[in-house]
C-alpha positions as CSV (number, residue, x, y, z in Angstrom):
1,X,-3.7,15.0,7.5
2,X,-6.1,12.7,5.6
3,X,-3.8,12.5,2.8
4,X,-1.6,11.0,5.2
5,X,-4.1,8.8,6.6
6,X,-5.9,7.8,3.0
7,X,-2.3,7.0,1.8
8,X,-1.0,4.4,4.7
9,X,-4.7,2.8,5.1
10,X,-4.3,2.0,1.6
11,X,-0.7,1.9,0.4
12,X,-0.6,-0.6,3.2
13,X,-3.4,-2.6,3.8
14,X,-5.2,-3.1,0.6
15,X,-2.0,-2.9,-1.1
16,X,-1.0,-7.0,-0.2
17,X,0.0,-10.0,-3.1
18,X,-1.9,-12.3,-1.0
19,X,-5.2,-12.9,0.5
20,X,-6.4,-13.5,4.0
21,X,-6.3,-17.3,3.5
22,X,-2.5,-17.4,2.6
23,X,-2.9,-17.1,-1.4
24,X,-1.5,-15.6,-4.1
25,X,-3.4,-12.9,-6.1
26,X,-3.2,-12.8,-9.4
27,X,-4.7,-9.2,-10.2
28,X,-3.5,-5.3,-9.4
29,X,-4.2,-4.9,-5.6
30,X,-3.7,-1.5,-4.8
31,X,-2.6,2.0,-6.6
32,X,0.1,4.2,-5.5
33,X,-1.4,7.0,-3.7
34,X,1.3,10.2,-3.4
35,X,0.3,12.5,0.1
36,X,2.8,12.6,2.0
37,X,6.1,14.0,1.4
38,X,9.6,12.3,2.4
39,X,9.9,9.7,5.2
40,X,6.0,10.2,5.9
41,X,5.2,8.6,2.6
42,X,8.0,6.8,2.3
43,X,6.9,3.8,4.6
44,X,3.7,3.6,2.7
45,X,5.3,3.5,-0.8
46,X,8.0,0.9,-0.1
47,X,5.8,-1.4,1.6
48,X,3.6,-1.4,-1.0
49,X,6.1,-2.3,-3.5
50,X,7.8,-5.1,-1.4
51,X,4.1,-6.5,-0.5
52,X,1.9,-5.3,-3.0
53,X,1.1,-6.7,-7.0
């Protein structure tokens, strides 16, 4: 399970377009990290394309 684990923590956390203080990066925040298979992932992956860089 820490494929599963690895990929939410950071698919969605250090995956974000803008920083703590409310602005917007302008670098690569975070890769795509493939673990877990259908809806699992899923969540993960979309989120970081709708919030990530």
């Amino acid at each position: 399970r820490f494929a599963a684990y690895f990929q939410q923590g950071d698919m969605e956390s250090n995956g974000k377009y803008v920083t703590r203080g409310g602005r917007r990066v302008d670098y690569g925040t975070g890769p795509i990290v493939w673990g877990e298979p259908g809806t699992n992932g899923q969540h993960a992956f979309y989120q970081l394309i709708h919030q990530g860089t």
